[in-house]
Residue, then its C-alpha position, 0 to 999 in steps of 0.5 A: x150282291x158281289x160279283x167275282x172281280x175279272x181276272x186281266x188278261x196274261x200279257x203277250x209277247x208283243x205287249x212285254x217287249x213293247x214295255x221293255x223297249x226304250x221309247x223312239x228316241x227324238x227327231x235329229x237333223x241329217x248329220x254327216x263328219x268331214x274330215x280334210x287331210x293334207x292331199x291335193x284337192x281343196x276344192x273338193x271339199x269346200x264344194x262338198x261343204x257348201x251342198x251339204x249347208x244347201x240341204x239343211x245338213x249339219x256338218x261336223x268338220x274336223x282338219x288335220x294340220x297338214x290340211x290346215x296347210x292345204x286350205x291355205x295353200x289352194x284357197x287362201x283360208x286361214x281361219x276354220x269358220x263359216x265365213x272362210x270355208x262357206x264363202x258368199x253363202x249367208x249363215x242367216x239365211x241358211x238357217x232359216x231355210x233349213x229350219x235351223x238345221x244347216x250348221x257348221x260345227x268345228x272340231x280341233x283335230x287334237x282334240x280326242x274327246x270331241x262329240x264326234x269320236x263318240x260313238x254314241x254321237x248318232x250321224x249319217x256318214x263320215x267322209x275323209x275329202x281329199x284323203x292323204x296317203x298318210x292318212x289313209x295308212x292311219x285309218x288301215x292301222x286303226x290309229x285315233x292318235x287325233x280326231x280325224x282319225x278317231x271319228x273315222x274308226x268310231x264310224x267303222x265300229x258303229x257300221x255307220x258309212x266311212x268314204x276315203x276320197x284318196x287322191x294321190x297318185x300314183x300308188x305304192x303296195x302300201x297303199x292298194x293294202x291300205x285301201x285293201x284293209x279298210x275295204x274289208x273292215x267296211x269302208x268306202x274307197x272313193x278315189x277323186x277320179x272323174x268321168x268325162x262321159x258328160x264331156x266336161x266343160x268346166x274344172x268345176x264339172x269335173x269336181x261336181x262329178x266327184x262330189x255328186x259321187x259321195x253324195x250319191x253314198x251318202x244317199x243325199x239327193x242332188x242334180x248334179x250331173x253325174x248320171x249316164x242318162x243325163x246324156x241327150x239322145x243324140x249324143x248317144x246316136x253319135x257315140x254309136x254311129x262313131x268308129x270305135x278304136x280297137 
């Protein structure tokens, strides 16, 4: 005796789009793009560098040639490797704490067809520490005539974090426009200005301030001390109980 074979059920809208949709793509470290230009404030950079390897981030860093000449001049480096950027800080080690992820990888700024000025490069952020007025004018116009600068327009275009730490001072129009316009095109004005309200002690404290600044934007933890509350109680009782200028 033969039965009626059952008719399949008709597929749902949910089951169709699941289907049609791409499978999740595979697992990738935490990437972020540095990109050094030729202001003042090397140290900036090479503290930021040296956190991001701390946390087992895959650093891209891309140099433009008037910062070349700047890392040179503030601290002494003359070639572009981890030895020189990431001094006392063993490669080997870094790896096998991070499971492999903390790398160092560097981009000649000439070179326009880098990973990084590919959008379809997924990272985490691009931040341009310090950031030169000249740079900072080549990113408003949306020039990629080099890598620096083509890396951080691909990063506006994929909505994707751009911090400009411009650090020269002090400011023309053409500047306060600059910053203007990459404000509205999405990017992030982080001028290298620290706070004293932690009193700090040290040179150091006040580059840790500005660092602990992008990233907290690049949503990196840290125990930095950048916070308010960090501040003991008793010195706020002193703060209130002082005069206050009017």
């Amino acid at each position: 005796m033969s039965f009626p074979a059952t008719a399949k059920p008709a597929p749902t809208l949910v089951t169709a789009i699941k289907a049609l949709s791409p499978s999740q793509p595979a697992s990738r470290p935490h990437r972020v793009v540095v990109g050094i230009s030729g202001a003042s404030g090397a140290v900036y950079a090479l503290r930021l560098l040296r956190l991001l390897i701390e946390r087992g981030t895959e650093v891209h860093v891309v140099v433009s040639d008037y910062g070349r000449r700047l890392l040179f001049d503030e601290a002494g480096i003359t070639q572009l490797d981890w030895a020189q950027l990431l001094p006392g800080v063993d490669e080997r080690a870094a790896l096998q704490a991070s499971n492999g992820t903390a790398k160092l990888v560097i981009h000649p700024n000439k070179d326009v067809g880098a990973v990084i000025a590919s959008g379809s490069f997924l990272h985490d952020g691009m931040v341009v520490l310090p950031c030169s007025s000249t740079s900072l004018g080549a990113l408003a116009t949306g020039s990629g005539s080099n890598l620096l600068t083509r890396a951080a327009m691909v990063t506006l275009k994929e909505r994707r974090p751009l911090i400009v730490c411009h650090r020269e001072t002090p400011l023309n129009l053409i500047d306060i426009e600059n910053m203007r316009q990459l404000t509205l095109a999405g990017a992030i004005i982080c001028p290298t200005n620290p706070g004293f309200y932690l009193n700090p002690k040290s040179i150091d404290d006040l580059v840790d301030f500005h660092v602990g600044k992008v990233l907290d934007l690049l949503k990196i933890p840290h125990s930095l001390a950048t916070r308010w509350e960090a501040r003991t109680q008793s010195e706020r009782e002193g703060d209130l109980n002082s005069p206050k200028g009017s």
